[in-house]
C-alpha positions as CSV (number, residue, x, y, z in Angstrom):
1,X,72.9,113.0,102.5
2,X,73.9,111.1,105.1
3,X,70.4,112.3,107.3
4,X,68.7,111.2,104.4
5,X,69.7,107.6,105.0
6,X,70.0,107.8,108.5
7,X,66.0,108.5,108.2
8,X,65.6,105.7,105.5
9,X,67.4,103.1,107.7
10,X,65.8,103.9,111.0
11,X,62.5,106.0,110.3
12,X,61.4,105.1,113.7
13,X,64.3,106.8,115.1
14,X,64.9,109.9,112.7
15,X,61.8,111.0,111.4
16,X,58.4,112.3,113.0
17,X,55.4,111.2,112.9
18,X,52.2,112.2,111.1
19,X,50.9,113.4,114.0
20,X,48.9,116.9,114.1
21,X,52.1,118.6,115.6
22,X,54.3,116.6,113.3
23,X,52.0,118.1,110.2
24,X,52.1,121.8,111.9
25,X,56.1,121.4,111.7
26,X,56.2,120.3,108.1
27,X,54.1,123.2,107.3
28,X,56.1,125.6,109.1
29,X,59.4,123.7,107.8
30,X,57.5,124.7,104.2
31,X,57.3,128.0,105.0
32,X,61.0,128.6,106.6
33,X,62.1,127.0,103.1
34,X,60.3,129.1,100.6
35,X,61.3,132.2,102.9
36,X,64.7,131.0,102.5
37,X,64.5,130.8,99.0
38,X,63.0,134.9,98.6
39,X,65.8,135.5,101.3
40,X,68.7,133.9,99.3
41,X,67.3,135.6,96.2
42,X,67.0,138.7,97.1
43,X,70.7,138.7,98.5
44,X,72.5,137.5,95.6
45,X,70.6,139.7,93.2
46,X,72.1,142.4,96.0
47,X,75.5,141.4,95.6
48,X,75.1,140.9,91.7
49,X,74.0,145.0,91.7
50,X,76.9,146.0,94.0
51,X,79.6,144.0,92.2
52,X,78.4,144.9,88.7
53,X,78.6,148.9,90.8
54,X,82.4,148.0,92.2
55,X,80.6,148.8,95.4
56,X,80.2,148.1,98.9
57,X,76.0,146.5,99.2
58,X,74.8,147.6,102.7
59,X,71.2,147.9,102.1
60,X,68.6,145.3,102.0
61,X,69.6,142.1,103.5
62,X,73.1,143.5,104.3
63,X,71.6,145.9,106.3
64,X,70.6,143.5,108.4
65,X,73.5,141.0,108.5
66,X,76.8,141.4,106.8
67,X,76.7,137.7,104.9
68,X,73.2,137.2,104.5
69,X,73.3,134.1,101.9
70,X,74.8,132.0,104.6
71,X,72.5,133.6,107.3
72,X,69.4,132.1,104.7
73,X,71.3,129.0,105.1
74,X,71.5,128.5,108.8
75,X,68.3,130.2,109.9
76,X,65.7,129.1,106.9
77,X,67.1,126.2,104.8
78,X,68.3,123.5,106.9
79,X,65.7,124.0,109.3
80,X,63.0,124.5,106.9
81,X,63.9,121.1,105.5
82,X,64.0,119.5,108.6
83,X,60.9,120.1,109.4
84,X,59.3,120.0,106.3
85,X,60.8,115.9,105.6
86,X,60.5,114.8,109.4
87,X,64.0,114.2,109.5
88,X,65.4,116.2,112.5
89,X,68.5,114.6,112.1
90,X,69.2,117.4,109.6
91,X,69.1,120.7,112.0
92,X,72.8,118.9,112.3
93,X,73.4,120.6,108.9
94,X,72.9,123.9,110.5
95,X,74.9,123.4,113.0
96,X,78.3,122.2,110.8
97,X,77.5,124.7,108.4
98,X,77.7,127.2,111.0
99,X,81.3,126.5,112.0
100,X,82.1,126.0,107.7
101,X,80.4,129.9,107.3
102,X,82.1,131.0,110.7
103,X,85.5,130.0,108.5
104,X,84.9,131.3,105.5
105,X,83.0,134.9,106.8
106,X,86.7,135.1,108.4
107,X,88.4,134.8,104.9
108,X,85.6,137.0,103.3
109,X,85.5,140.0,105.7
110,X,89.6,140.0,105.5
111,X,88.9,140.5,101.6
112,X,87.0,142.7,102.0
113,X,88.6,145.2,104.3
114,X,91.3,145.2,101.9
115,X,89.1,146.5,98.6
116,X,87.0,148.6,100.7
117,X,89.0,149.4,104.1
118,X,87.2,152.2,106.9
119,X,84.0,151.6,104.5
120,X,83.9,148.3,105.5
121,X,85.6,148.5,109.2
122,X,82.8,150.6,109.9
123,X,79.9,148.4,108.6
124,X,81.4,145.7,110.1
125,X,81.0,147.3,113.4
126,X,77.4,148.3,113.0
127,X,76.1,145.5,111.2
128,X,75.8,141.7,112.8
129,X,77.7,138.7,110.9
130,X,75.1,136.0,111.1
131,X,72.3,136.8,113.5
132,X,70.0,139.5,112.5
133,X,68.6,141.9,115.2
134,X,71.5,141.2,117.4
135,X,72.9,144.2,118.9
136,X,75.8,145.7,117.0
137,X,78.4,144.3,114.4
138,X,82.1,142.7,115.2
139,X,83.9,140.0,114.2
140,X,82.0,136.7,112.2
């Protein structure tokens, strides 16, 4: 919200222009968005299944990060909309709600290590927290 006025205040500071590369970025910002969107989908119909099983999910976008809702988040849908609006002042969003999911991953994985225990010990050490294709798993 607050990049939102920040860019209506002071367009000349906070937004791009409608210049070839700035059109390039809002397409690609586009793109980032509506793969955010099948990403975020696709995880919480995931989690949905594996509650509704009393199970552990570690396929699909688990497999590739163990909390992939906020990975959508950080990697696709703050982005996304910062480039797609011009207003850069948003990747900010990213960045704060990094250190908010870094928190709450924390409170999650202690959760769930308690319902699932070595199950989840051991996915935890295979799978990344945030960042996909990272090398191995560990703490958020």
């Amino acid at each position: 919200m607050v990049s939102v006025l920040l860019a209506w205040i002071w367009p000349g500071v906070f937004r791009l222009s409608a210049s070839p590369i700035a059109l390039a970025l809002c397409f690609l910002g586009w793109g980032m968005v509506f793969i955010g969107i099948g990403g975020y989908i696709w995880s919480v119909r995931a989690m949905v299944r594996a509650v509704k099983q009393n199970r552990l999910e570690t396929s699909g976008p688990f497999s590739l990060v163990r909390h992939p809702l906020y990975a959508v988040w950080i990697l696709f849908l703050f982005p996304g909309v910062a480039l797609a609006s011009g207003i850069w002042i948003m990747l900010g969003a990213a960045v704060v709600a990094w250190f908010f999911f870094e928190h709450w991953s924390k409170e999650e994985e202690r959760f769930l290590e308690e319902i699932f225990g070595q199950e989840y010990e051991q996915y935890r050490l295979s799978v990344p927290a945030l960042m996909p294709f990272l090398s191995g798993g560990g703490p958020p």
